[in-house]
DSSP file (Angstrom, degrees, kcal/mol; ACC not computed):
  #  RESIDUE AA STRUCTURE BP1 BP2  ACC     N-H-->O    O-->H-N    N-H-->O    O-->H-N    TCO  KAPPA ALPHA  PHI   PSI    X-CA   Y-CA   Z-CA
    1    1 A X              0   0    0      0, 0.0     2,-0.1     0, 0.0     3,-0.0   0.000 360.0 360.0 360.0 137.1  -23.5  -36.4   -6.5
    2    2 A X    >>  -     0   0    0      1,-0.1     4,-1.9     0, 0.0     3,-1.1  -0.295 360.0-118.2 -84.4 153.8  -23.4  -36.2   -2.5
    3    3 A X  H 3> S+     0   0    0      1,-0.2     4,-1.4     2,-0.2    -1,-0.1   0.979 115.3  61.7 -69.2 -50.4  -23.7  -33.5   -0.5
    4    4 A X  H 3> S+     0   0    0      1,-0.2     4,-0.9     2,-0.2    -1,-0.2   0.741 107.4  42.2 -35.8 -36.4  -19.8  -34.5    0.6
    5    5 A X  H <> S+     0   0    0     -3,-1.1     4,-2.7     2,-0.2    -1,-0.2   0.581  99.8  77.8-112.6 -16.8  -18.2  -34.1   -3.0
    6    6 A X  H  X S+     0   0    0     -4,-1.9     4,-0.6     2,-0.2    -2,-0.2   0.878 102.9  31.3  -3.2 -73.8  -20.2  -31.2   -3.2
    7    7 A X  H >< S+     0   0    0     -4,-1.4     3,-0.6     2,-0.2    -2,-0.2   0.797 116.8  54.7 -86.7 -59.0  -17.8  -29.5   -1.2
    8    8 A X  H 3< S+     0   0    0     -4,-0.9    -3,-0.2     1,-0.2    -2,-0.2   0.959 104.0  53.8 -62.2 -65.1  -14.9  -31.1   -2.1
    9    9 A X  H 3< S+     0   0    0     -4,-2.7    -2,-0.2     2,-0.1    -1,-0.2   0.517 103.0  66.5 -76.1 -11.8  -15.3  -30.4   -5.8
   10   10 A X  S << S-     0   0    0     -3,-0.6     2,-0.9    -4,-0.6     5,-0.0  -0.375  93.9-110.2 -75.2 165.1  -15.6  -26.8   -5.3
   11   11 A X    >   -     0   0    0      1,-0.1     3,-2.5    -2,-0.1     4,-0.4  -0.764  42.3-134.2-101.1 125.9  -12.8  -24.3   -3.9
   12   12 A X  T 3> S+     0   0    0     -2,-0.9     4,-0.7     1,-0.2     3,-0.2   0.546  93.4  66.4 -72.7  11.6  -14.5  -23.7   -0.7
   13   13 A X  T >4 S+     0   0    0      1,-0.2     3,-0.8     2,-0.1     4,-0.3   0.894 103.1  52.2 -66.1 -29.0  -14.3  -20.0   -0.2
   14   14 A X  T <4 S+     0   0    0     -3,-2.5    -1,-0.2     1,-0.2    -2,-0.2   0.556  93.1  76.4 -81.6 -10.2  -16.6  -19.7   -3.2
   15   15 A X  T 34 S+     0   0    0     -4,-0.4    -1,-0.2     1,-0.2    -2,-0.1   0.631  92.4  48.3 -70.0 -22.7  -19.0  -22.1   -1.5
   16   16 A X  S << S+     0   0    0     -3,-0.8     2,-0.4    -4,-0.7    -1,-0.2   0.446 108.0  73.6-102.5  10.0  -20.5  -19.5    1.2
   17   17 A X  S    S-     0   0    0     -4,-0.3     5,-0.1     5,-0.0    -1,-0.0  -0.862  78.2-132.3-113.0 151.1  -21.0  -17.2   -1.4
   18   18 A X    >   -     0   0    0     -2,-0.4     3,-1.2     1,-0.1    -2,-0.1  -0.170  46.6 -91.7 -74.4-171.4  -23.3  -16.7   -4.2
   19   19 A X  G >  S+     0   0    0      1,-0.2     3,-1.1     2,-0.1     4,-0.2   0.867 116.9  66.9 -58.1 -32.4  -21.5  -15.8   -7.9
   20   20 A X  G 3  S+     0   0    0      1,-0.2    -1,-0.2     2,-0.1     4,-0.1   0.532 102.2  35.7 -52.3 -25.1  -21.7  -12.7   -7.6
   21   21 A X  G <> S+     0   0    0     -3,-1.2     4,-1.2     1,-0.1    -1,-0.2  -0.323  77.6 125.9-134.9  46.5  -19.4  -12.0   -4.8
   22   22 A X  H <> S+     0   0    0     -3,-1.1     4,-1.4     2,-0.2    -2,-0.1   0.910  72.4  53.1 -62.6 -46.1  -17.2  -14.7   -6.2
   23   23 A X  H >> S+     0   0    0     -4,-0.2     3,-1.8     2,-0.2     4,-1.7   0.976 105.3  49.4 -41.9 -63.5  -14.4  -12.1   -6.2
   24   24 A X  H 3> S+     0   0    0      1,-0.3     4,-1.7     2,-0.2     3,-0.3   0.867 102.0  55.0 -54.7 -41.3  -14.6  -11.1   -3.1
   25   25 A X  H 3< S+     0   0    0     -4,-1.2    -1,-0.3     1,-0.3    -2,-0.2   0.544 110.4  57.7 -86.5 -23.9  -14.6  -14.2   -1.6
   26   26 A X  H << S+     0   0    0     -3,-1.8    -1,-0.3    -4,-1.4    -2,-0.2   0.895 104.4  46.7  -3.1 -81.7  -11.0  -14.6   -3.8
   27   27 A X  H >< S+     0   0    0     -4,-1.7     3,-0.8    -3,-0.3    -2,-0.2   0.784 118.1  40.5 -80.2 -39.9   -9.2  -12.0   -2.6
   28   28 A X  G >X S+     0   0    0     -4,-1.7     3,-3.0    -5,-0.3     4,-1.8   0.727  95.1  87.5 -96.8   0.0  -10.0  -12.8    1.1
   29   29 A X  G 34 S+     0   0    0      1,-0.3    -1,-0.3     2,-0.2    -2,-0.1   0.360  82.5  54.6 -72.7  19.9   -9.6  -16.8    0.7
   30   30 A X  G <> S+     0   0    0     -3,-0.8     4,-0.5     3,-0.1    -1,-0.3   0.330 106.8  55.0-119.3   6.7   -5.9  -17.1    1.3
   31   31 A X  H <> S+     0   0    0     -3,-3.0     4,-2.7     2,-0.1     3,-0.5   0.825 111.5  42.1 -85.2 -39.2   -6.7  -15.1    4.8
   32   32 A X  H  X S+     0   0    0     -4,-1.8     4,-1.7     1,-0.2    -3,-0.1   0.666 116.9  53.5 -80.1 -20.6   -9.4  -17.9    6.0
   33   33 A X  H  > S+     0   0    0      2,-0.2     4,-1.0     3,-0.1    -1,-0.2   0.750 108.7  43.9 -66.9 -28.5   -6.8  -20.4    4.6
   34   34 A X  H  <>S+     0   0    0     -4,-0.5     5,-3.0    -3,-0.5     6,-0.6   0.745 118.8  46.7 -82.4 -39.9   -4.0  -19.0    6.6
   35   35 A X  H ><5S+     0   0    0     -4,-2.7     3,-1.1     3,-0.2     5,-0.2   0.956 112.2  46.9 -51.2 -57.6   -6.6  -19.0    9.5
   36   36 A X  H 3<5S+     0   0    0     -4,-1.7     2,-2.3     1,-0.3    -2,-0.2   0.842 118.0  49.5 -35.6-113.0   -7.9  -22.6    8.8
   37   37 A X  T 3<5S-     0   0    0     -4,-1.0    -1,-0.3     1,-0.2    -2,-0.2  -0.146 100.3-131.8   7.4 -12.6   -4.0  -23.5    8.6
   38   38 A X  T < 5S+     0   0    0     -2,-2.3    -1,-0.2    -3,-1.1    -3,-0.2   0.535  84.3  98.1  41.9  31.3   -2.7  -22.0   11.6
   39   39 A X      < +     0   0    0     -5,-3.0     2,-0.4    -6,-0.1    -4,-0.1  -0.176  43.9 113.4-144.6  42.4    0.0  -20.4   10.3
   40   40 A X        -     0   0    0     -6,-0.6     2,-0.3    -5,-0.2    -9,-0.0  -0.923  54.4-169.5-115.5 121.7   -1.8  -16.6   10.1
   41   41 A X        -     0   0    0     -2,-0.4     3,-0.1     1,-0.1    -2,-0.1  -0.826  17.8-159.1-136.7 174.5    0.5  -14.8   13.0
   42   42 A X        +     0   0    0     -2,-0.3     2,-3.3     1,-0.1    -1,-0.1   0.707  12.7 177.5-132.7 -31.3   -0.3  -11.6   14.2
   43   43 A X        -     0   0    0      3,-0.0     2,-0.3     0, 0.0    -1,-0.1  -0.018  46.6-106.0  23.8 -24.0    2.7  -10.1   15.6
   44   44 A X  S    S-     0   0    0     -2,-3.3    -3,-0.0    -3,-0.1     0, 0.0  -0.720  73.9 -15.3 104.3-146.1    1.3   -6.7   16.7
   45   45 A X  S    S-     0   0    0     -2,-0.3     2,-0.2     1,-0.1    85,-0.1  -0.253  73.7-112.9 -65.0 166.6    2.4   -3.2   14.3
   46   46 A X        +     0   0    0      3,-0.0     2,-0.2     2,-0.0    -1,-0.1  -0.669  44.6 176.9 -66.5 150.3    5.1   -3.5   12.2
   47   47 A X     >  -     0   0    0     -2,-0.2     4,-1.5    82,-0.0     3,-0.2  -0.886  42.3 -79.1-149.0-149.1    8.1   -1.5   13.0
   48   48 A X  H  > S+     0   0    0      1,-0.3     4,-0.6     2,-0.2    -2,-0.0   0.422 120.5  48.9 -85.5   1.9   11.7   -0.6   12.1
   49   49 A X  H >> S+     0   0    0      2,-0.2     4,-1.6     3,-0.1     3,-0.7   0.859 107.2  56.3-120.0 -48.2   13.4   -3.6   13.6
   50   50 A X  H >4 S+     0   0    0      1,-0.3     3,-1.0    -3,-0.2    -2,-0.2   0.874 111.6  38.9 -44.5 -53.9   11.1   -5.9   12.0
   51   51 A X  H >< S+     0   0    0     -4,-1.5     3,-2.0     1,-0.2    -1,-0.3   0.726 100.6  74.3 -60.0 -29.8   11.7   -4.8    8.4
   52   52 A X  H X< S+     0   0    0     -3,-0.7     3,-1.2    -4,-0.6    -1,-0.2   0.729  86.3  70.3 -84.7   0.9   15.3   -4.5    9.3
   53   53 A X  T << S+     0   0    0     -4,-1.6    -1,-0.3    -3,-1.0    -2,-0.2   0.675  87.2  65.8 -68.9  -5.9   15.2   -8.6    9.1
   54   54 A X  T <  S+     0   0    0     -3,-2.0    -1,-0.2    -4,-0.1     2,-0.2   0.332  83.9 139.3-105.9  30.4   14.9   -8.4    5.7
   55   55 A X    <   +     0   0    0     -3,-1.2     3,-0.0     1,-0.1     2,-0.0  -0.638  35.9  82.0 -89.2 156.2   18.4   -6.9    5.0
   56   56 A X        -     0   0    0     -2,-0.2     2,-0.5     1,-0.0    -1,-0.1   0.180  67.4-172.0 -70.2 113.4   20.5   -7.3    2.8
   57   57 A X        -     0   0    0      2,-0.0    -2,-0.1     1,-0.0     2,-0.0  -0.894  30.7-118.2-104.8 144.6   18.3   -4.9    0.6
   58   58 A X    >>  -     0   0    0     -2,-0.5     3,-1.1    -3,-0.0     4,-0.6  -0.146  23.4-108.1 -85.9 155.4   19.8   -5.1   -2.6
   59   59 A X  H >> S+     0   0    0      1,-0.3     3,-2.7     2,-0.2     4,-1.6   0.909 109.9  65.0 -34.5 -74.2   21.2   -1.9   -4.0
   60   60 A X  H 3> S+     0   0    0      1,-0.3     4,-1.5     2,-0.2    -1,-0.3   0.410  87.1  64.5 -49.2 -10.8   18.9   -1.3   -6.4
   61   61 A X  H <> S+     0   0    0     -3,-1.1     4,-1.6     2,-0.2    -1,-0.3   0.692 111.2  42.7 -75.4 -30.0   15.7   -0.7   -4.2
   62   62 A X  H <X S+     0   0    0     -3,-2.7     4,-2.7    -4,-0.6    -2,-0.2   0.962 108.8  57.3 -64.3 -52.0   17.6    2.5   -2.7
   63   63 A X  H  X S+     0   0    0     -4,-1.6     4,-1.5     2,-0.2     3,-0.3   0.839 115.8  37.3 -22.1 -77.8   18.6    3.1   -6.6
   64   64 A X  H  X>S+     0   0    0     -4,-1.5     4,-2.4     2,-0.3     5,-0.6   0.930 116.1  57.4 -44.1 -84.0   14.4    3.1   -7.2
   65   65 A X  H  X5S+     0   0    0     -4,-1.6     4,-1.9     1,-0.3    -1,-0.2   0.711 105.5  45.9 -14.3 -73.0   13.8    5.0   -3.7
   66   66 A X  H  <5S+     0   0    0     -4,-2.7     3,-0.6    -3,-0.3    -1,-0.3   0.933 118.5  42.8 -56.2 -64.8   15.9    7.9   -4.5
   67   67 A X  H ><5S+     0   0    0     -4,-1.5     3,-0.5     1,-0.2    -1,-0.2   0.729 121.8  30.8 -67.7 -21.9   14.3    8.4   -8.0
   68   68 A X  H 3<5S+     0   0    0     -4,-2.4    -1,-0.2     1,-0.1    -2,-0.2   0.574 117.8  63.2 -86.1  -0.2   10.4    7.9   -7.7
   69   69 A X  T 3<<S+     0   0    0     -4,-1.9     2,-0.6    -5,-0.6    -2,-0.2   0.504  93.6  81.3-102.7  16.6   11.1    9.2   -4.3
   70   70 A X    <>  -     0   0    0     -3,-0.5     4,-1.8     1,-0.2     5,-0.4  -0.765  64.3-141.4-117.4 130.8   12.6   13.4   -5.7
   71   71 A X  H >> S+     0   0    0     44,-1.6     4,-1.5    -2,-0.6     3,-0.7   0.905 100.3  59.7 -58.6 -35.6   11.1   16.3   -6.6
   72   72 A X  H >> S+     0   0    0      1,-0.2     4,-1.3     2,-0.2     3,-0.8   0.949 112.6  41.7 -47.5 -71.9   13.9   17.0   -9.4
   73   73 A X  H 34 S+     0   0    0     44,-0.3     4,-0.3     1,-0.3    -1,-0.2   0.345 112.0  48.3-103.2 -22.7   13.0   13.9  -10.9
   74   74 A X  H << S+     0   0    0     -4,-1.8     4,-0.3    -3,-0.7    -1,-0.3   0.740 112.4  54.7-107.4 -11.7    8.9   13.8  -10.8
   75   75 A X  H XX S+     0   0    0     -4,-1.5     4,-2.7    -3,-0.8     3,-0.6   0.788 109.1  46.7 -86.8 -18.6    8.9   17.4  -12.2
   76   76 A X  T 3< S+     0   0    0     -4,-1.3    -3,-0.2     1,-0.4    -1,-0.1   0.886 112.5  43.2 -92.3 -14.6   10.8   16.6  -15.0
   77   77 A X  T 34 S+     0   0    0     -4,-0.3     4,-0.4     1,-0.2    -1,-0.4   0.325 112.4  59.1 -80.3   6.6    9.3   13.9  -16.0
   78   78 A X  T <> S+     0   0    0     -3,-0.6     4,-0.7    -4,-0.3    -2,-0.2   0.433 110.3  40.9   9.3 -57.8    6.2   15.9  -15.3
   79   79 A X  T  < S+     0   0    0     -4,-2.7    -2,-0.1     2,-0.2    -3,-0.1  -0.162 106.3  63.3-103.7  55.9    7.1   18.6  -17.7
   80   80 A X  T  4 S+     0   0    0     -3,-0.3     4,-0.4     3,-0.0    -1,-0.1   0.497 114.0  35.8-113.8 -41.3    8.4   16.0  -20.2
   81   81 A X  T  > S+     0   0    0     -4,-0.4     4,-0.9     2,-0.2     7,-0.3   0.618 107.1  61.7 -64.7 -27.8    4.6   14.7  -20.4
   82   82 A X  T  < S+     0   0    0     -4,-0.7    -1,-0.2     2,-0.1    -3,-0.1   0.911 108.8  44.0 -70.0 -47.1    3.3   18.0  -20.0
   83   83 A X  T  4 S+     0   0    0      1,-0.2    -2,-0.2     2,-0.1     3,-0.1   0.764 124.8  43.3 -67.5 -11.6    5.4   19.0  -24.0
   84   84 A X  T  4 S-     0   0    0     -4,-0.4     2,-0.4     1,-0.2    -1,-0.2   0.792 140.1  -7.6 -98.8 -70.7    4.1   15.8  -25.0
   85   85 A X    ><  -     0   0    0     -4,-0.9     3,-1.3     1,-0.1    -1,-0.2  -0.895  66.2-167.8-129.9  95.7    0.2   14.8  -24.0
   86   86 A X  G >  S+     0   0    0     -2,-0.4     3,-3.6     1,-0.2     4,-0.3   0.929  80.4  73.1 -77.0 -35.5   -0.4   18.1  -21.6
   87   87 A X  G 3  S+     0   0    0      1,-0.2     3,-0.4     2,-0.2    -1,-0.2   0.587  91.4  59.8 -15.1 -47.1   -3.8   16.2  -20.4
   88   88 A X  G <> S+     0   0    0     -3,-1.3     4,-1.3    -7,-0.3    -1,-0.2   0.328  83.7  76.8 -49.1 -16.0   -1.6   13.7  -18.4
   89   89 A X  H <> S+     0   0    0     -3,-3.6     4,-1.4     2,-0.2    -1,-0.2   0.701  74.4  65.1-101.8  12.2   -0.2   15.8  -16.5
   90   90 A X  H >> S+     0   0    0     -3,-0.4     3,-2.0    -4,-0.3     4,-0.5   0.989 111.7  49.7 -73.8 -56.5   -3.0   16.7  -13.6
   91   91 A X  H >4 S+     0   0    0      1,-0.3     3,-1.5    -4,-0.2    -1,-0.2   0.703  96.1  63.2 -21.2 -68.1   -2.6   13.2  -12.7
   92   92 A X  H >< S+     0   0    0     -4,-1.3     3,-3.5     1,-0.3    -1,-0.3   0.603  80.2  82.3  12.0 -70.7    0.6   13.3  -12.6
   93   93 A X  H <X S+     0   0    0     -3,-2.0     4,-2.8    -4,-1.4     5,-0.4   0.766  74.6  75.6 -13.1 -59.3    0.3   15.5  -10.0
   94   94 A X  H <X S+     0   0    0     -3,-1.5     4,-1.3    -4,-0.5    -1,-0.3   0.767  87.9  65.4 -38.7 -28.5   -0.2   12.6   -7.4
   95   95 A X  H <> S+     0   0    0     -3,-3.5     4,-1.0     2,-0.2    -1,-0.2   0.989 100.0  39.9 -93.1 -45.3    3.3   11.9   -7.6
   96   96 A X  H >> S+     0   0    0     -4,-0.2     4,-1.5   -22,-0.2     3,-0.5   0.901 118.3  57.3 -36.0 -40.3    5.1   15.2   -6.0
   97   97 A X  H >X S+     0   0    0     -4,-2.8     4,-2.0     1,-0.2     3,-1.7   0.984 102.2  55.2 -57.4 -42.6    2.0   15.0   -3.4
   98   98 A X  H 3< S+     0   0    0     -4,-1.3    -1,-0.2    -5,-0.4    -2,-0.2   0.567 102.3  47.7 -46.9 -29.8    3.2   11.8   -2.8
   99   99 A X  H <X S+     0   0    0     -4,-1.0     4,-1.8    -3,-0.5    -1,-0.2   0.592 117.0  52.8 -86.1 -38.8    6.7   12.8   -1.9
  100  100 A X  H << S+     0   0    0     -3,-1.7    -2,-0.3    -4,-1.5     4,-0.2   0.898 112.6  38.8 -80.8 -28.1    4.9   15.5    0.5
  101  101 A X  T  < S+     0   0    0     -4,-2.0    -1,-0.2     1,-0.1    -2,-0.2   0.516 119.8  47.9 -95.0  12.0    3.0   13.5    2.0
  102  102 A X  T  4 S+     0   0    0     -5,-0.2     3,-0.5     2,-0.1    -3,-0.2   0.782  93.9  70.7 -90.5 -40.0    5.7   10.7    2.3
  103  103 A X  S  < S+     0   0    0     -4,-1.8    23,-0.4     1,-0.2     3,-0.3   0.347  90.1  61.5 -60.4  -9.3    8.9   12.6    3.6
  104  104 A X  S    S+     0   0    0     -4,-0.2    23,-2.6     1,-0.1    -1,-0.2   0.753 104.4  46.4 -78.4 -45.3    7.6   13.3    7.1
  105  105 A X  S    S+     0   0    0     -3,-0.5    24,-0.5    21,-0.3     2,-0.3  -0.401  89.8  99.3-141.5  45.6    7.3    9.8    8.1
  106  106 A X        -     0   0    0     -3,-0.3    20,-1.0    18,-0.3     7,-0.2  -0.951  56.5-155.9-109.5  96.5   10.9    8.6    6.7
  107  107 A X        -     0   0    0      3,-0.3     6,-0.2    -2,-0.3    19,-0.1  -0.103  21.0-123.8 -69.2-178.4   13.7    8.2    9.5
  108  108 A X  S    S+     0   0    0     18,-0.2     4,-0.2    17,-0.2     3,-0.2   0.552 107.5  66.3 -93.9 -13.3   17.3    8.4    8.3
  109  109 A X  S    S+     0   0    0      1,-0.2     2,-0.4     2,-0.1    -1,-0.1   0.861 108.0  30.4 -70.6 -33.4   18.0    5.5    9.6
  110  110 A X  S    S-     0   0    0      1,-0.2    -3,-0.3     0, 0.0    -1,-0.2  -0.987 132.7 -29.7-132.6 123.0   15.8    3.3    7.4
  111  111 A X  S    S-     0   0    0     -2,-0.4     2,-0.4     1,-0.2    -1,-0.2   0.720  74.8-161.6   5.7 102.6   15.1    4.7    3.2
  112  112 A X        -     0   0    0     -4,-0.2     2,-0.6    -6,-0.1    -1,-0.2  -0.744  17.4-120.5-109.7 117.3   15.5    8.4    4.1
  113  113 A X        -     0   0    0     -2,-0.4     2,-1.0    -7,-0.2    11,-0.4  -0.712  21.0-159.6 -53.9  95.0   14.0   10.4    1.3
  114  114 A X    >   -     0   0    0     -2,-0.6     3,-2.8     1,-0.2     9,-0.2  -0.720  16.5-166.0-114.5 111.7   16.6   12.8   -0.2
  115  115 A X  T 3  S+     0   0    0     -2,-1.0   -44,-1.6     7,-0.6    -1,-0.2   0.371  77.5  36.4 -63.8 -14.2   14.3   14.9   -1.6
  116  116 A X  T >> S+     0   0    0      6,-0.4     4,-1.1     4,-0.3     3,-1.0  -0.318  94.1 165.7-137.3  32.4   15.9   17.1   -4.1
  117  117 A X  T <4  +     0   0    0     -3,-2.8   -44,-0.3     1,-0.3     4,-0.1  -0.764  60.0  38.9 -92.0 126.1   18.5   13.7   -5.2
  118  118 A X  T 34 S+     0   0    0     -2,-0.5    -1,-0.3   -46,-0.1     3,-0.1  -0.909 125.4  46.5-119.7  -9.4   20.5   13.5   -8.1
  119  119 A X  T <4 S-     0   0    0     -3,-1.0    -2,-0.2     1,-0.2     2,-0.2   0.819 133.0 -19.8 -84.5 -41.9   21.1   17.3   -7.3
  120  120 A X     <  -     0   0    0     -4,-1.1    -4,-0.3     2,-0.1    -1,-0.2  -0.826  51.9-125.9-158.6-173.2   21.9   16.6   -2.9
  121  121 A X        +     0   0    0     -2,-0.2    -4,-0.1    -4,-0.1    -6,-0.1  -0.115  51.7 146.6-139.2  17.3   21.3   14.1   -0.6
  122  122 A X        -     0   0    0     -6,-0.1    -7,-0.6    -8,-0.1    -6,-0.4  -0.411  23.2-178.3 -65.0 156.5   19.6   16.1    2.1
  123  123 A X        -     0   0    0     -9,-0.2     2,-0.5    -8,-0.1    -9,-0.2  -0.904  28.3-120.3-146.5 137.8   17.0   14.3    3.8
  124  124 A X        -     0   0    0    -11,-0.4     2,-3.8    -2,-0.3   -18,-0.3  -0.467  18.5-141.6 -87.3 100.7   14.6   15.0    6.5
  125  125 A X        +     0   0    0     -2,-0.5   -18,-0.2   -17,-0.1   -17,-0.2  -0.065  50.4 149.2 -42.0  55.2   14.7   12.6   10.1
  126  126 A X        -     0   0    0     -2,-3.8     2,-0.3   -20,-1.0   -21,-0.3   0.434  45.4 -40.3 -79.8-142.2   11.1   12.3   10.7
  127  127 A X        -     0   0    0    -23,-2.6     2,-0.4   -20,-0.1    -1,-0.2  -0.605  51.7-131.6 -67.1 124.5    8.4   10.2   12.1
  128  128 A X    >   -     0   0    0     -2,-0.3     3,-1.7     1,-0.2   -22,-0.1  -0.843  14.5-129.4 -91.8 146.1    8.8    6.5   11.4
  129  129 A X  T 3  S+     0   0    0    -24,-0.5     2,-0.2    -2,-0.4    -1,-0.2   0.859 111.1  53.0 -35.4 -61.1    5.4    4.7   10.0
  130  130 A X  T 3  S+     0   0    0      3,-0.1    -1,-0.4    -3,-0.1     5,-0.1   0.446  82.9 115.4 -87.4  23.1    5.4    1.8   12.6
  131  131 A X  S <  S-     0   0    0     -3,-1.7     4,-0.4     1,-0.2     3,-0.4  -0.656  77.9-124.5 -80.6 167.2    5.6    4.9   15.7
  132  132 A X  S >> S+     0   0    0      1,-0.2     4,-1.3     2,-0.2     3,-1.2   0.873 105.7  68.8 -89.8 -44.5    2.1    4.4   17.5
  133  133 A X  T 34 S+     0   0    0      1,-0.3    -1,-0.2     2,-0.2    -2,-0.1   0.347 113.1  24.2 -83.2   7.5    1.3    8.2   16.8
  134  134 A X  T 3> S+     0   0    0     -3,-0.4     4,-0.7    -5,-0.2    -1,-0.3   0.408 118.8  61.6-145.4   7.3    0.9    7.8   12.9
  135  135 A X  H <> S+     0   0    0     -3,-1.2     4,-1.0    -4,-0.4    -2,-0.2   0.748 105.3  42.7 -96.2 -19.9    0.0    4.1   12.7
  136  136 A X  H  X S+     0   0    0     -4,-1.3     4,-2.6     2,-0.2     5,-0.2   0.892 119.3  42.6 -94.2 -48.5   -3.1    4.1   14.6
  137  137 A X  H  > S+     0   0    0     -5,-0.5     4,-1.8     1,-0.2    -2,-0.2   0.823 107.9  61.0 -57.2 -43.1   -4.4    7.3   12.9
  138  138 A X  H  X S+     0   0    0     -4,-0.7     4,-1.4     2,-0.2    -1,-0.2   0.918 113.1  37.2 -21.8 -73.7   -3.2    6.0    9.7
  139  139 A X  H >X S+     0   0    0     -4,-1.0     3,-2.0     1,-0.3     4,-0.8   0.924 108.1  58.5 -49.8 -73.3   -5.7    2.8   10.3
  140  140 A X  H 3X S+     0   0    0     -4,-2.6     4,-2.1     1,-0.3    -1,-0.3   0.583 105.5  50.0 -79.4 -25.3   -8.2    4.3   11.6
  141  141 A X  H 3X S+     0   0    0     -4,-1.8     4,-1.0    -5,-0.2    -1,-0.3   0.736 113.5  51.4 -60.4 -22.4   -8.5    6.7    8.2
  142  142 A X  H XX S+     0   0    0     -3,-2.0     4,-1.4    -4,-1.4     3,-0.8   0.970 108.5  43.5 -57.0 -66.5   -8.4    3.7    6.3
  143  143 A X  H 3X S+     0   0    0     -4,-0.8     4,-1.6     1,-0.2     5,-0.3   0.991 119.3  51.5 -58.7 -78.1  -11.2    1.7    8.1
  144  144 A X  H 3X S+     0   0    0     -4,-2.1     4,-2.1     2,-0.2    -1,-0.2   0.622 105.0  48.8 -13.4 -48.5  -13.0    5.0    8.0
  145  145 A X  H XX S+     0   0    0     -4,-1.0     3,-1.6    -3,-0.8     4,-0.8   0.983 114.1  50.8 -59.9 -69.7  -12.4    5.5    4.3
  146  146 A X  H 3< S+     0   0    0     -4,-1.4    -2,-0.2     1,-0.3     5,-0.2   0.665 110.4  48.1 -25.8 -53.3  -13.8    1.7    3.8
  147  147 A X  H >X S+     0   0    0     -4,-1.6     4,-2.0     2,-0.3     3,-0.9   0.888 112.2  48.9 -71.4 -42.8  -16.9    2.3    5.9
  148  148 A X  H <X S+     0   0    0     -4,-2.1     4,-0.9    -3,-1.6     3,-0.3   0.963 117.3  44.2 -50.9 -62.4  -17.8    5.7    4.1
  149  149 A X  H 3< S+     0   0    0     -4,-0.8    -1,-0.3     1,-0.2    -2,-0.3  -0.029 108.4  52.2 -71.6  21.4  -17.4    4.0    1.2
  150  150 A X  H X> S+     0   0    0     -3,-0.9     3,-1.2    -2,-0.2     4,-0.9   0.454 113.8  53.4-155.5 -60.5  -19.2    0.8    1.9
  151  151 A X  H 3X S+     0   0    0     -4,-2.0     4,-2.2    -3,-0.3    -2,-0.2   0.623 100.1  51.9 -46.6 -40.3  -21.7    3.0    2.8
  152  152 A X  H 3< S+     0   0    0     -4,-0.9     4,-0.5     2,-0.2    -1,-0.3   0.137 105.6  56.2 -99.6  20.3  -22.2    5.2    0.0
  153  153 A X  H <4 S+     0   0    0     -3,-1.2    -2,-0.2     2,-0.2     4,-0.1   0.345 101.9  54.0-118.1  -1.2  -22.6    2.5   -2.3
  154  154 A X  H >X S+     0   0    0     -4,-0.9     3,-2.6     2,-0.1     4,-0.8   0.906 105.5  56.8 -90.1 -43.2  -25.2    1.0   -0.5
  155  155 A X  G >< S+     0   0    0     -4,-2.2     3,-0.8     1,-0.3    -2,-0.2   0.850 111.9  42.8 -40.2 -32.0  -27.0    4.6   -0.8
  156  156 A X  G 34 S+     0   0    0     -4,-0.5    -1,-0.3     1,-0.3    -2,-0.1   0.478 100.3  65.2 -96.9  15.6  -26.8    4.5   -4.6
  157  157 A X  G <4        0   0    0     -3,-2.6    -1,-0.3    -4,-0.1    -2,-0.2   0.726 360.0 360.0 -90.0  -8.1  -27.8    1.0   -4.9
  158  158 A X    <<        0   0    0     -4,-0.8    -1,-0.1    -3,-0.8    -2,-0.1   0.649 360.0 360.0 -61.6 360.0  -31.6    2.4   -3.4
């Protein structure tokens, strides 16, 4: 066998890696394909006008919105799991934070949180995601997290 079918008989992301970080090399091979391929586009941030191309969003994704997205609705299912398996429910927890830390950075314009819904329909105007003052800070906690963590697992691998 030739160095030529080599290459060809493998899928080549996995060919500049060893087995071991055959995974990785997975997850990131449909970005080096899209590179390769030209057809990886860059656009800049996302924002609201961009997402609004993908209307008509079907009913039911507000439906969804409104219910994982209410405090009524994650505390009672909260204490329906607490009377059942009370163990589940510090986890749980994660989902009301989720709602605090989500409702801020909702406009009204575009899936507006209504925070207390089946019960009212108030909702907060806030910050939209794509605004340069929570998108950049947003990243840069991200890439942060990654690098901390990147970091501390090469300290416990010494």
């Amino acid at each position: 066998m030739g160095e030529g079918s080599f290459w060809v008989s493998r899928p080549w992301p996995f060919s500049f890696n060893n087995r071991s970080n055959a995974r990785s090399s997975f997850i990131w091979s449909p970005f080096f394909i899209k590179i390769i391929t030209g057809t990886l586009s860059y656009s800049g941030i996302p924002n609201l006008e961009s997402l609004k191309q993908l209307e008509p969003i079907p009913q039911w994704v507000y439906a969804m919105d409104n219910i994982t997205h209410s405090f009524i609705v994650s505390f009672a299912v909260i204490g329906i799991v607490y009377a059942l398996k009370p163990k589940l429910t510090w986890p749980l927890l994660a989902w009301p934070f989720h709602i605090l830390l989500d409702f801020p950075f909702h406009t009204k314009e575009f899936f507006p949180v209504q925070l207390f819904w089946p019960l009212t329909s108030l909702s907060v105007d806030g910050i939209s995601w794509s605004h340069p003052a929570v998108w950049y800070p947003n990243v840069a906690g991200i890439i942060m997290l990654f690098i901390f963590r990147y970091k501390k697992n090469l300290f416990n691998k010494l």
